[in-house]
VEXTORDO-321638 format. One record per atom (N, C-alpha, C, O): x, y, z. Coordinates in steps of 0.2 Angstrom, whole numbers, plus 5000, padded with zeros to 4 digits. Layout:
N
XYZ/...
//
This chain:
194
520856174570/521456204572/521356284574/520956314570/521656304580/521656374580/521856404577/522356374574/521656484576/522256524573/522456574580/522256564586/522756594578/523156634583/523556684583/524056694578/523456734587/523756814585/524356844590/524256824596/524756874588/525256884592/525156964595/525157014591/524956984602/525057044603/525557074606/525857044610/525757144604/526257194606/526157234610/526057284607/526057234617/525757284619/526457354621/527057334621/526357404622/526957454623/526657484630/526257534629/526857474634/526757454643/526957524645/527057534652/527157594641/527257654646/526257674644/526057714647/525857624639/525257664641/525057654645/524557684645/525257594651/524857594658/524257524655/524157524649/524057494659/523757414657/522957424659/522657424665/522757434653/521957434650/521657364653/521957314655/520857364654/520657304654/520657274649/520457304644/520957204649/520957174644/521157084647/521657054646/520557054650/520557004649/520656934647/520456894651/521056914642/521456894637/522056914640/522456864641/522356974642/523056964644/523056934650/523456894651/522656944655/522656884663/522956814660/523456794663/522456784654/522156724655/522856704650/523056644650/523156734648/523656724641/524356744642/524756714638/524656794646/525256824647/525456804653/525056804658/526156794652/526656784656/526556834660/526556884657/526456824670/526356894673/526956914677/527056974680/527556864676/528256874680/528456934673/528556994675/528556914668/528756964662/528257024662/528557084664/527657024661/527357074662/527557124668/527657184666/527457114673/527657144681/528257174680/528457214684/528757164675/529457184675/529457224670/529657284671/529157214664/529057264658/528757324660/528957384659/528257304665/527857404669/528157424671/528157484671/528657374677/529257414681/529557464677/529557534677/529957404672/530157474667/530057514663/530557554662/529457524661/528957564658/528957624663/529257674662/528657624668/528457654673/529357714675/529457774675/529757674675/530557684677/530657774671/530957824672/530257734663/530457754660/530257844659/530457894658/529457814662/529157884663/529257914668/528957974668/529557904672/529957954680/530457984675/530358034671/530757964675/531657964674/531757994667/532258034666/531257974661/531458024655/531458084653/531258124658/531558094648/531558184648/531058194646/530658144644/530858254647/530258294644/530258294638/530858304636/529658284633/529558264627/529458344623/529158394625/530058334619/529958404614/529858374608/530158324605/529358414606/529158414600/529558444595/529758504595/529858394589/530058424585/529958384578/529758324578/530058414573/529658404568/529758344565/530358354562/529658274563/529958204561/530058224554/530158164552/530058254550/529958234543/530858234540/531258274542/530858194536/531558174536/531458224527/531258184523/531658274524/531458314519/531858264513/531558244508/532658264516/532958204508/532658164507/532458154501/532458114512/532158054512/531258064506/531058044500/530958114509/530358144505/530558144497/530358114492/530958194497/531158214490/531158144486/530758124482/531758094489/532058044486/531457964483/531557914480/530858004487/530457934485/529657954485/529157924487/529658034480/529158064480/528558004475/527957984475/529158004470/528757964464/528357894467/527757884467/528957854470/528357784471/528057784476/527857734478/527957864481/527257864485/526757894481/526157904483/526857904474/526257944472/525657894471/525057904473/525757844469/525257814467/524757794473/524157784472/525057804479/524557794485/524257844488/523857834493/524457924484/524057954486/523657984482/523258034483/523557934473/523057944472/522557894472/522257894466/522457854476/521957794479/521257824479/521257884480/520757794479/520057814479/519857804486/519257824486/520157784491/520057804499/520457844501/520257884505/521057864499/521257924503/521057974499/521058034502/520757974493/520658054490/519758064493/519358104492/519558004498/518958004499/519058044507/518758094510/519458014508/519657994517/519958094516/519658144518/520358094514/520658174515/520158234511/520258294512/519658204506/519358264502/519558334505/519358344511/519758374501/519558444504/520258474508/520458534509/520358404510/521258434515/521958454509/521958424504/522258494512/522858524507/523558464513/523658484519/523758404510/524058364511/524758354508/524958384502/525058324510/525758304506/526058244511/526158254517/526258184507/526658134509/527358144512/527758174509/527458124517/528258164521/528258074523/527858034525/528858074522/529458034524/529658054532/530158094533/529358004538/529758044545/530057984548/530057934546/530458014553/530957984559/530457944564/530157974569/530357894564/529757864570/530057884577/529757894582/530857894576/530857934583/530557984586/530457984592/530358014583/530158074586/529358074586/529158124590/529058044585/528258044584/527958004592/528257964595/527358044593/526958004599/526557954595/526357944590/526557894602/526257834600/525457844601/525157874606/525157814594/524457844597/524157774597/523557794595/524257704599/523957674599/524557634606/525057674608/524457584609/524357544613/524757464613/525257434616/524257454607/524357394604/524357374599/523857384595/525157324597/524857304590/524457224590/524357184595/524257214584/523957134583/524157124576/524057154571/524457054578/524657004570/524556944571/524756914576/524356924565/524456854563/525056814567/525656824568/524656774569/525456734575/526156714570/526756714572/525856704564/526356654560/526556704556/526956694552/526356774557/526756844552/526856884559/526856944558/527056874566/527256924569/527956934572/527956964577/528556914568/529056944568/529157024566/529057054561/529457034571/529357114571/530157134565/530757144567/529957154558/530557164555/530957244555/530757294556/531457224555/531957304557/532057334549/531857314544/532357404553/532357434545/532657404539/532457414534/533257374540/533657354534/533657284532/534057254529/532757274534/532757214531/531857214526/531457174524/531857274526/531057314521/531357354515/531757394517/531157344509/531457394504/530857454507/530357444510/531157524504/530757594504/530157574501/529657614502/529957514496/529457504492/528857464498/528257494499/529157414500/528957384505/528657404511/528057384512/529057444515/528857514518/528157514518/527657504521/528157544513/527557594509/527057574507/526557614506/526857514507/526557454502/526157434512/525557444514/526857414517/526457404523/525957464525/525357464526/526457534526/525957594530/525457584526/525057574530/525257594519/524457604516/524357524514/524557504508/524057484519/523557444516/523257454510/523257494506/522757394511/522157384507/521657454510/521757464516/521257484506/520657524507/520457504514/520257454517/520457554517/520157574527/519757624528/519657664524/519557624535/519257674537/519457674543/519457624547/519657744544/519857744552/519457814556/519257864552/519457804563/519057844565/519857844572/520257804573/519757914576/520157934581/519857994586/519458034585/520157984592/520158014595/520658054598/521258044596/520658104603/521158124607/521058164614/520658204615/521458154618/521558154623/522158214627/522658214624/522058254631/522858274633/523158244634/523058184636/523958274634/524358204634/524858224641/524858284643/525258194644/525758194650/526258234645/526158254640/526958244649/527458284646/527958234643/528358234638/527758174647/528258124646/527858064641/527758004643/527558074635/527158044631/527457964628/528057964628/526957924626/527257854625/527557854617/527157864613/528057854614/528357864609/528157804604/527857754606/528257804598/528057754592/528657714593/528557654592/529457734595/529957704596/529857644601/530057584600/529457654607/529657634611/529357544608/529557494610/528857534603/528857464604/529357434597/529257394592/530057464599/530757444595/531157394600/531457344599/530857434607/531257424613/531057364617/530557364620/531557314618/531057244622/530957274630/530457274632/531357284633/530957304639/530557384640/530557424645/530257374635/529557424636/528857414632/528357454630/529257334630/528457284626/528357244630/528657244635/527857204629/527757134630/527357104625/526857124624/527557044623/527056994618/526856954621/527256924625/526056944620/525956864620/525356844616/524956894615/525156794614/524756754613/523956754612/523656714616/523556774608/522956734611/522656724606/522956744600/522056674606/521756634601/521356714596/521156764598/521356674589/521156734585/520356764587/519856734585/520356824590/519356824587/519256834583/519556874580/518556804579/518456804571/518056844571/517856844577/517656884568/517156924567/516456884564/516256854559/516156894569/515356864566/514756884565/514356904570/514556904558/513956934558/513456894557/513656854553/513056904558/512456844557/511556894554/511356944556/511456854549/510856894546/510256844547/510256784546/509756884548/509356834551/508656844545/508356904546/508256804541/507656844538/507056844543/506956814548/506656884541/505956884548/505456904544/505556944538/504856894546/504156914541/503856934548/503856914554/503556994545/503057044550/502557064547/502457064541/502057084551/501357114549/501357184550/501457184557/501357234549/501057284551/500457334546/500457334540/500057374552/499557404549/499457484546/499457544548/499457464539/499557514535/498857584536/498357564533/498857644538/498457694539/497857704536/497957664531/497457724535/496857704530/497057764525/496857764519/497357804526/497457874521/497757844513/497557844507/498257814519/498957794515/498757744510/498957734505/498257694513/498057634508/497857664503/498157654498/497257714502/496557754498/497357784491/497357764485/497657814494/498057864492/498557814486/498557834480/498857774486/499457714484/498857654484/499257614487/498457624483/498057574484/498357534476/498457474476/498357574469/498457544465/499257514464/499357474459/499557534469/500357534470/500557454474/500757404472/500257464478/500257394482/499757344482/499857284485/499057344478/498857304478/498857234472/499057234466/498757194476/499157114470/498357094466/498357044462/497857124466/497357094464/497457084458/498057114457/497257064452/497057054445/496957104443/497157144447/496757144438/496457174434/496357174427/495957204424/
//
């Protein structure tokens, strides 16, 4: 049986190669989502920056973030950085990914008042990760984290899971050991008797 993943792409970032969406997504929906994606980046306002952290919300639920931020990967992952946990508005933040990926059978997209603040919190910090990032200049009119709230500036579709496969292989080799190095370590490596 397949497994299967649901993807969320957020279509003001302009359409990556990616394979899988030809062979898997709807192209009449697609074609209409970039229209308005595109519409969205003409026509919206210029992106001001302004600070997302919502400070009551922070104060109000300092205690049951503490515990995540004293995990043994994020005190790994930040060593050294002067941090603090803030509670923000996803409105106001830039999108810095593209795409999401789920589980086809977990990808209902859940709204706020249906996650306790516990909950929340338990999804943003997984299990132990590593992340690496980049960055790029951005347009005036940047792709927002809101925007995949918004169905005509998403599209989902479909494709079979890929599994990760690593493969170990044993192998026996010969190589010629220096005559220095024999003389030198000879009573280290040798199997004879004595």
């Amino acid at each position: 049986m397949t497994a299967w993943n649901q993807i969320v792409e957020l279509a003001v970032w302009g359409m990556d190669q990616q394979p899988d969406r030809e062979r898997y997504c709807d192209h009449n929906t697609m074609f209409q989502i970039r229209e308005n994606a595109e519409r969205r980046v003409r026509c919206g306002p210029v992106w001001e920056s302004t600070s997302p952290i919502v400070p009551e919300a922070t104060r109000d639920l300092a205690e049951s973030h503490a515990s995540h931020a004293q995990r043994a990967d994020f005190q790994r992952e930040f060593g050294g950085l002067k941090r603090q946990m803030q509670i923000v508005d996803l409105r106001r933040l830039i999108s810095f990914q593209r795409r999401l990926v789920f589980r086809a059978e977990k990808s209902n997209r859940s709204g706020p008042a249906q996650l306790s603040w516990r909950e929340r919190a338990d999804f943003a910090f997984p299990a132990e990760r590593k992340s690496d990032h980049s960055a790029d200049l951005l347009s005036d009119r940047p792709p927002a984290v809101v925007g995949f709230c918004e169905d005509n500036l998403i599209f989902q579709w479909r494709r079979p899971a890929l599994p990760k496969l690593i493969r170990i292989a044993a192998g026996e080799s010969y190589e010629t050991i220096p005559g220095n190095f024999r003389k030198e370590h000879d009573d280290e490596h040798c199997n004879d008797a004595r």
